[in-house]
Structures are given as structure tokens and as C-alpha cells.
PAVOLO-96050 format. One record per residue: x, y, z of N, C-alpha, C in turn; residue in three letters. Coordinates in steps of 0.05 Angstrom, whole numbers, plus 32768, in hexadecimal, padded with zeros to 4 digits. Each point is the difference from the previous one (the first is absolute). Layout:
BEGIN
XYZXYZXYZALA ...
***
This chain:
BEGIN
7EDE822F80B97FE97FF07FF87FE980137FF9UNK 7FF7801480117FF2801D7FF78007800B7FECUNK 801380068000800E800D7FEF80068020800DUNK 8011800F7FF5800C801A800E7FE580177FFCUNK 7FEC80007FF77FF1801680007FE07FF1800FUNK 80087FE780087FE87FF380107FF780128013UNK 7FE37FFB80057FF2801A801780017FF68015UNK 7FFF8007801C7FFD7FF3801B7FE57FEA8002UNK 7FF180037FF07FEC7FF0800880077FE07FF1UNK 80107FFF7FE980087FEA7FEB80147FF48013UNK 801080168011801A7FF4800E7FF57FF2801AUNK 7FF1800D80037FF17FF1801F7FEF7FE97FF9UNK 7FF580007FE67FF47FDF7FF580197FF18001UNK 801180047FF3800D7FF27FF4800B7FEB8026UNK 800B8022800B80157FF580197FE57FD78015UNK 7FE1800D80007FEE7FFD800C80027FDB7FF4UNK 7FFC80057FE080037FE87FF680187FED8006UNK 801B80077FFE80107FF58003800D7FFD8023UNK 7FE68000800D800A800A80228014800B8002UNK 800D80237FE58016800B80147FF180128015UNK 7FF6800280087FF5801780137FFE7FEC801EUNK 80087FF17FFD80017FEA801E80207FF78006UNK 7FFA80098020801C7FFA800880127FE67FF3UNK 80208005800380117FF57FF47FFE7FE28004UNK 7FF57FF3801580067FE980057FE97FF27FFBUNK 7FE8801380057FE97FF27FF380077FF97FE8UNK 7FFC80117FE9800C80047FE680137FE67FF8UNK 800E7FF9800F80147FE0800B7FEB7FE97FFBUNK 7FF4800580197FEB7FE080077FF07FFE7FE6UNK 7FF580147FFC7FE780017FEA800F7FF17FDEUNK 801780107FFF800F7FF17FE580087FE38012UNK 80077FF7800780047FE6800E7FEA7FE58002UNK 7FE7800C80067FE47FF57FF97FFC7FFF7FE2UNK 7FFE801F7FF47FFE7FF97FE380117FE87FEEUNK 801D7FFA8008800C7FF27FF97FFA7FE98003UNK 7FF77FF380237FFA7FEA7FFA7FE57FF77FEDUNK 7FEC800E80007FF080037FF77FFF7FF57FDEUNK 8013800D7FF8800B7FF67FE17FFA801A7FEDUNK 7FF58017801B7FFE80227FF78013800E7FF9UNK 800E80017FEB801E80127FFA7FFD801C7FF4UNK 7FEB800380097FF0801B7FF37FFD80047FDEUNK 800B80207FF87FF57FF97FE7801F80107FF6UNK 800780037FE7801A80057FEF7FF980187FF6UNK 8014801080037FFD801880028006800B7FDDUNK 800F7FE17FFA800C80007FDF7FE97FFC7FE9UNK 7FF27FE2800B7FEE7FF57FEA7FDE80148008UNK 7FFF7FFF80257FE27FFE80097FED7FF58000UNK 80107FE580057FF87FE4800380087FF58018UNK 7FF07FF1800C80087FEE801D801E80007FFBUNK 800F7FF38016801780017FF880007FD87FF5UNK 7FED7FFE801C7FF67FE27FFB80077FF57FE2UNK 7FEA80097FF67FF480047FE2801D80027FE7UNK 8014800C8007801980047FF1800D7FF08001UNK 80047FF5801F801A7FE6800A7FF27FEE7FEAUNK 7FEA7FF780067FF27FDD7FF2800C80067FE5UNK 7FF280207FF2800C80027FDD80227FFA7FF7UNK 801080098014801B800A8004800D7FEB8006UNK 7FF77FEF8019800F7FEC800080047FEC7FF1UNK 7FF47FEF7FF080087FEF7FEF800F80047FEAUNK 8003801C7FFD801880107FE080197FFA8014UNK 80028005801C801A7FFC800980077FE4800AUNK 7FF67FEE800680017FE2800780057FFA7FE7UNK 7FF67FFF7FEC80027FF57FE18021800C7FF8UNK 80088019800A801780037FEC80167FFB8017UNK 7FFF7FF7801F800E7FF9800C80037FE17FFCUNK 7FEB7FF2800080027FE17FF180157FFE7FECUNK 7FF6800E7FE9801880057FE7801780038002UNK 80058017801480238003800880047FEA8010UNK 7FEC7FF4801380187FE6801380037FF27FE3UNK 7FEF7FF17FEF80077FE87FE98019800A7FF6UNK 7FFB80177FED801D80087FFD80197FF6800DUNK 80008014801980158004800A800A7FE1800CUNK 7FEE7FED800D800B7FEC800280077FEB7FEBUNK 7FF180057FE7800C7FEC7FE8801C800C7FF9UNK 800180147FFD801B800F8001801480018010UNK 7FF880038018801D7FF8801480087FE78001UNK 7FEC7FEF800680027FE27FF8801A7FFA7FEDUNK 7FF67FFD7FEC80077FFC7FE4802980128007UNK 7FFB80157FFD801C800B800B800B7FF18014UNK 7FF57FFC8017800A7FEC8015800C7FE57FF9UNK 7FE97FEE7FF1800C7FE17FF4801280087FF6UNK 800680107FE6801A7FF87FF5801580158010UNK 7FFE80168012801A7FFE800A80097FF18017UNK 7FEE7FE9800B80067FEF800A80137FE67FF3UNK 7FF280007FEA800A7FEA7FED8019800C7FEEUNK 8009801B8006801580027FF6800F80178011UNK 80067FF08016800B801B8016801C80007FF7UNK 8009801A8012801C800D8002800680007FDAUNK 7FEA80007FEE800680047FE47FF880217FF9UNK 800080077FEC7FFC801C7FF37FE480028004UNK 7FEE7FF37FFE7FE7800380057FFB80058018UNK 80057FE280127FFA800B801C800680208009UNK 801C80077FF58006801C800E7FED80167FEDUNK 7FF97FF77FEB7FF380117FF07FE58008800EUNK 7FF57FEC80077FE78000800A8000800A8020UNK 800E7FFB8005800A800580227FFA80287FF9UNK 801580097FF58004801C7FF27FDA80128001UNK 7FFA7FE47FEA7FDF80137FF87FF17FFF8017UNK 80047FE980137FEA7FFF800F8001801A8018UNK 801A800980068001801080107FF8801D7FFAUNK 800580047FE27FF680197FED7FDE80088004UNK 7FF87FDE7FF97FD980057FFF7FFA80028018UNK 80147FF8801C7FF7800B800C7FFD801C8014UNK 801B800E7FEE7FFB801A800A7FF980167FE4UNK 7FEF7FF07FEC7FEF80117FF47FEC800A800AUNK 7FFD801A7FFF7FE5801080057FE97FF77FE8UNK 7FE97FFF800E7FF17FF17FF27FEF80127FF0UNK 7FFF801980087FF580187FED8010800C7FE9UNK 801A7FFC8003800E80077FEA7FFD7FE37FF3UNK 80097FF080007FF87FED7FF07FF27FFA7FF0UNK 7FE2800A80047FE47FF97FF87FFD80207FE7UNK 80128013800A7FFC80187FF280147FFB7FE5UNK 80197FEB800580157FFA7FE67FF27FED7FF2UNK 7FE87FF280097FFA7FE17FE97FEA800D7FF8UNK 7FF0801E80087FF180087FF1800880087FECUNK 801D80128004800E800D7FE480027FF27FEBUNK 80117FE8800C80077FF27FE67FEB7FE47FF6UNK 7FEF7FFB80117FF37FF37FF27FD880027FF8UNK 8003801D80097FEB80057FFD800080207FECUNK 8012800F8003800480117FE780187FF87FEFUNK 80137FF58005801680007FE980027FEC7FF5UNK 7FEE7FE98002800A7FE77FF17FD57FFE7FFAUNK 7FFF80127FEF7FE080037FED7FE97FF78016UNK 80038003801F7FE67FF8801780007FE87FFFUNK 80167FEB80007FFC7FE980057FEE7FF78018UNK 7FFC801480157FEB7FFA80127FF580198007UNK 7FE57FFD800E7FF6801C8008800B800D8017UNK 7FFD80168004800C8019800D7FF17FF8801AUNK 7FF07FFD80047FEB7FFE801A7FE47FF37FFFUNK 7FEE7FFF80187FEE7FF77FFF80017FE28008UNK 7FE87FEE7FFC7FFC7FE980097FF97FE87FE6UNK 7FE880127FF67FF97FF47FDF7FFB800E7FEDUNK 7FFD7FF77FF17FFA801D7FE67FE37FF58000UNK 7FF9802780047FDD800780077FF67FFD7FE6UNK 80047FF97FED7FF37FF97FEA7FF57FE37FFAUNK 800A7FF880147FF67FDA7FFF7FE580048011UNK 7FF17FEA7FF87FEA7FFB801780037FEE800FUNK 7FFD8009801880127FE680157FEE8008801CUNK 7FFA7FEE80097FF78001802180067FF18010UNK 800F800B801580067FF4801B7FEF7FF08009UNK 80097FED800D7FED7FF3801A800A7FFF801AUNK 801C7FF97FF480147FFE8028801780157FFFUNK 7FFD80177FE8800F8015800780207FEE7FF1UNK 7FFF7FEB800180237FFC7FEF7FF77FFC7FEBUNK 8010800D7FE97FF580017FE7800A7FE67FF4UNK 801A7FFB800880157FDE7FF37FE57FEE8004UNK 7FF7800280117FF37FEE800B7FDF7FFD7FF6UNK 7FF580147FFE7FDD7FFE7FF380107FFE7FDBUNK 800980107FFC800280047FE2800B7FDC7FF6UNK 800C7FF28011800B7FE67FF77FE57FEE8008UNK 7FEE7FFA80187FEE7FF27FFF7FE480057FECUNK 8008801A7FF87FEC800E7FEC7FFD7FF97FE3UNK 801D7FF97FFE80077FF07FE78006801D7FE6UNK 8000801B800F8008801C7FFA802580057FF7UNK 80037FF47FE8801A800080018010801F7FF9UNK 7FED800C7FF28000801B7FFD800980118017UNK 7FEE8000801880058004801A80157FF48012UNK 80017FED7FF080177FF98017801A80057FEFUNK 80057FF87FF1800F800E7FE98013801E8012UNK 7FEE800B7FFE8000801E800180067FFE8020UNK 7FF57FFE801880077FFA800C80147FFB800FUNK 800D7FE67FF4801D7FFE8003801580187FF8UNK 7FFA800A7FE8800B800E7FF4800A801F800DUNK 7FE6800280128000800C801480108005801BUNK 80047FE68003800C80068019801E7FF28002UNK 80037FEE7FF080157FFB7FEF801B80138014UNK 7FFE801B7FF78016800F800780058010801DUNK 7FDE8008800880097FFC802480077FE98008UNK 7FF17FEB8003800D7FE7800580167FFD800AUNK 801080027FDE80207FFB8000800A801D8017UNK 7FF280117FF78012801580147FFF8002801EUNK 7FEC7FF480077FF67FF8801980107FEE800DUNK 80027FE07FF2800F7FE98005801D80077FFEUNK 800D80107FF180197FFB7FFA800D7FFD8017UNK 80008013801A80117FFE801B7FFF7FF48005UNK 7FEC7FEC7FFF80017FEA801280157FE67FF1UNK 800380097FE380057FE87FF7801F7FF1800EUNK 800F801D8006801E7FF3800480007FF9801AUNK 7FE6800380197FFA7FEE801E80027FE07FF5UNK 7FE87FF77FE37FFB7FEF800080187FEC7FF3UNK 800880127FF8801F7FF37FED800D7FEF8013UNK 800D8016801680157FFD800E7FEA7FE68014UNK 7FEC8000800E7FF67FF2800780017FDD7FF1UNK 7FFA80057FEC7FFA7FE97FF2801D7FF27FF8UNK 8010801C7FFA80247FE68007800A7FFB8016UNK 7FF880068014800E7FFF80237FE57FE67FFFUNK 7FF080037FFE7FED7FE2801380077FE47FE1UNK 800980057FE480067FED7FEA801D7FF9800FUNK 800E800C800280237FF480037FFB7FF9801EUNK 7FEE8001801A7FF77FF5801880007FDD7FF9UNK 7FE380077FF37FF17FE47FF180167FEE7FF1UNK 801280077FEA80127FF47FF2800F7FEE8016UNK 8009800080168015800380107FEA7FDF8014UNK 7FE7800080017FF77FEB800C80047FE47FF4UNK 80027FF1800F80057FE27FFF7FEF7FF27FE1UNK 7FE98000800A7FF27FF37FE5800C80147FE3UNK 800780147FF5800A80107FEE80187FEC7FFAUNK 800D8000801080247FEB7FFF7FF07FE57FF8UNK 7FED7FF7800C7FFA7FE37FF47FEE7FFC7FEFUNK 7FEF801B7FEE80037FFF7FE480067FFF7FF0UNK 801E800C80068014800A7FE9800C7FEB7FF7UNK 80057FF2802080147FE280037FFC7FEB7FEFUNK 7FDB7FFB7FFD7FF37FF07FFC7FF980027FDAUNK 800A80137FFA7FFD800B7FE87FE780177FF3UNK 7FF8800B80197FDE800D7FEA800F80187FF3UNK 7FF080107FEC800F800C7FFB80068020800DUNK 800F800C7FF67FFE801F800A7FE7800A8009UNK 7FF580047FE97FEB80157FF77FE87FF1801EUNK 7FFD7FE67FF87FEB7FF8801480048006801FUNK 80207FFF800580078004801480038017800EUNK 7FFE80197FE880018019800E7FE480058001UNK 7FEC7FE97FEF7FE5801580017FF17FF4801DUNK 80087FEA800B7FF37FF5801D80168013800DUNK 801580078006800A800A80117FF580228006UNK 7FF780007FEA7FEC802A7FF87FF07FEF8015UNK 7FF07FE37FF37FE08010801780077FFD8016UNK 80107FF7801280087FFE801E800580207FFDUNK 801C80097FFB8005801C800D7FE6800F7FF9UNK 7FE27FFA7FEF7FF780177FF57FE98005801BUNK 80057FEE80187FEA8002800D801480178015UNK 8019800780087FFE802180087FF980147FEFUNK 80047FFC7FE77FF380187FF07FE48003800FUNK 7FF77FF27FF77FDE7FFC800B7FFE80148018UNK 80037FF180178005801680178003801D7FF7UNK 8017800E7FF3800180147FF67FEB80147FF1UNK 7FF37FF47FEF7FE880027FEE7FF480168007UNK 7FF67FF9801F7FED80078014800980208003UNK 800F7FFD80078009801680128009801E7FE9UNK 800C7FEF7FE68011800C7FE27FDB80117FFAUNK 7FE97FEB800A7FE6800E7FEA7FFC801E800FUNK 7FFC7FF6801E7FF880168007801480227FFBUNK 80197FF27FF78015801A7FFF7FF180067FE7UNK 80047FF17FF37FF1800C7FD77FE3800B8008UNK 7FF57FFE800C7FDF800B800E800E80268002UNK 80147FFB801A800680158002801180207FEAUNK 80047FEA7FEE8014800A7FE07FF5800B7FEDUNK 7FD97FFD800E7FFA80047FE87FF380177FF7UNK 8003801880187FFB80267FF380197FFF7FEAUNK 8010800080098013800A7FEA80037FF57FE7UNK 7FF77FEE7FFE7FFC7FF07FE07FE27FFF7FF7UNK 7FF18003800A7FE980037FF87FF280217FF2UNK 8016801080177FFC80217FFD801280027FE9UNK 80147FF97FF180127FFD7FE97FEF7FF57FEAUNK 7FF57FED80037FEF7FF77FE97FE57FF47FFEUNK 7FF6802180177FE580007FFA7FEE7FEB800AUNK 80067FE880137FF27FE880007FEF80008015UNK 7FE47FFE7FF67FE8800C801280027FF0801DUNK 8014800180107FFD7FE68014800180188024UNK 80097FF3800D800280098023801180198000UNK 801B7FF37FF7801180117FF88000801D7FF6UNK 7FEE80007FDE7FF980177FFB7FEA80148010UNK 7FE77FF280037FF080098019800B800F8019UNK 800F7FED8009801280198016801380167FF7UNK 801480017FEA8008800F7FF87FEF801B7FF3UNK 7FE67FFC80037FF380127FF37FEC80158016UNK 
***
């Protein structure tokens, strides 16, 4: 933090300021107070509160963890209904196959192959990194950009935006998608199998209506799941954020 040619007197500020010069356990209590306090000292990266970074930082990472749950659960979903609706067929096993793949994809290599190809080899269909393109004029209010740039009526911004995160997102959400798959056909073929289902069918309604009331019953364990799926994507998100640059928690700590 001195640096290697620091003088004794800079090292003894420094130790004085940061109470190293006080026994080990003091040194304990005193960060323990500062903490509750809401004191996280200051960043040794920016040299800014640390306070002051979380408030900036956190809403780039809530915003692109939001994005990957929508994803990932319109997606597993969706895979789920129809290999429910068409089990022990080529699909079901098809999908059965991918879901176990996305989920032992590494999520850094991933995010490093959809830059290749769709950010240099197919003419930058999307950008390489970042959050928005710094050439727009755009200002935050709650830190989610989907979110000010759409009540702003900033289509430009939000535009861009999306465009933005678009590809962590997906790279973020993907693991999760084949939990939600397999989830969403184990609680659909549950649901199919109850009494009122048999005395729809009996009664004549048709398919389609009948598989889509039987989704919202099984969709309330997804729900449950949700919870627990966000906070893992919370945790997902140095390594996809440090891949593509996305100013959020993630990259902050990796830095």
C-alpha cells in the first residue's frame, strides 16, 4: 500500500491510520464496530469509501442477475412444457442431454466463445463489454439502467442497454436453465396425473388449455426455487462480469 521504497515515517502513518500498530484482537473488535457502523473503510482500488462503491456497484449486479433469472426461467420453462408434453420422445431425451451439458458449462468459457463469435466474427452483432455505450446521454436515478432509461421514455438508452447485457445475462443464466427444465417437467407430469386434469380432458377442454392451468399449479415449486437459483446468480457473477467487463459487484471484487 506504501509502496517498496516507502520511508518509516509514511509506513508508520499508514500502519497508525489503519490501526496496524494495535494488538491483533483489538485490530478484531475495532473492524467489527466499523462494520456495524456501515464503516467498510476505504478501497485501496478506486479510493473511495468502500460504502460509496457497493451503492454505485450494486445495482449493475442486481440488474444483470434479474436478467439471467427471466432468461433462465422462460427458458427452462418452455424446455420443460414441451418435454413434458412430449416425454420418452426425441425431444424429451434431447433436452434431457442439453440440460445436463448447460449445466456443467463453465460459465467463463462460455461468455469468452459468444464474444468470438458474436461479437468479432459475425460483424459485432453485439458489444464486447461495458454496460452502455458512453456516447449516449443518459442518467441514472436507481442505478438499473432497463429500468430509468424505460420510465425516461430514453429508447436510445435503453436500446443500448439491453444490448448490453443481453450476453452476460444469457451467460450467467444458462446453468441454471437445465435445474429449471428438469424442474418444470418433474412438477408438469406431477400436475398432469391430478384428478381435475382427468376431468378436463373427460369433459372435453382442450389440450392446450389444459396443459396451460396444469403449468400454473406445478409453477408455484418453481417459485420456491427462484429464491434460492437468485442468490446463486448473485454469486456467478465475478466471472461473467470480469469476461465482459460489466461494471457490477462482481467486477469490483475481481479487481
Amino acid at each position: 500500500m506504501a509502496g517498496e521504497g516507502a520511508s518509516d515515517e509514511i509506513v508508520q502513518r499508514i500502519a497508525a491510520e489503519y490501526d496496524l500498530d494495535k494488538p491483533l484482537l483489538t485490530q478484531f473488535l475495532l473492524s467489527l464496530r466499523r462494520i456495524f457502523q456501515g464503516d467498510f473503510g476505504q478501497s485501496i482500488h478506486t479510493w473511495r469509501p468502500v460504502s460509496e462503491d457497493l451503492k454505485n456497484f450494486f445495482p449493475a449486479t442486481v440488474e444483470l442477475a434479474l436478467v439471467a433469472m427471466a432468461l433462465s426461467v422462460g427458458l427452462g420453462c418452455l424446455l420443460g412444457v414441451f418435454s413434458a408434453v412430449y416425454r420418452g420422445k426425441p425431444f424429451d431425451m434431447l433436452a434431457s442431454g442439453f440440460s445436463v451439458f448447460w449445466l456443467a458449462m463453465p460459465q467463463f468459457w462460455l461468455g469468452i466463445i459468444l464474444q468470438i463469435i458474436l461479437c468479432l466474427v459475425l460483424f459485432r452483432l453485439m458489444p464486447l463489454g461495458g454496460r452502455i455505450n458512453s456516447l449516449l446521454e443518459f442518467q441514472s436515478v436507481t442505478g438499473l439502467y432497463i429500468l430509468d432509461s424505460f420510465i425516461a421514455g430514453n429508447w436510445a438508452a435503453l436500446g443500448s442497454s439491453l444490448r448490453h447485457i443481453i450476453l452476460p445475462a444469457f451467460t450467467l443464466g444458462i446453468t441454471t436453465v437445465g435445474l429449471f427444465s428438469r424442474l418444470t417437467r418433474t412438477s408438469l407430469l406431477n400436475t398432469l396425473q391430478e384428478d381435475y386434469v382427468r376431468t378436463a380432458r373427460a369433459v372435453g377442454h382442450r389440450e392446450a388449455g389444459v396443459i396451460w392451468r396444469a403449468f400454473r399449479n406445478a409453477f408455484i415449486t418453481i417459485v420456491t426455487i427462484m429464491g434460492m437459483q437468485f442468490g446463486f446468480l448473485l454469486g456467478g457473477t465475478v466471472a461473467v462480469e470480469t469476461v465482459f467487463d460489466f461494471p457490477g459487484l462482481g467486477l469490483y471484487a475481481a479487481q
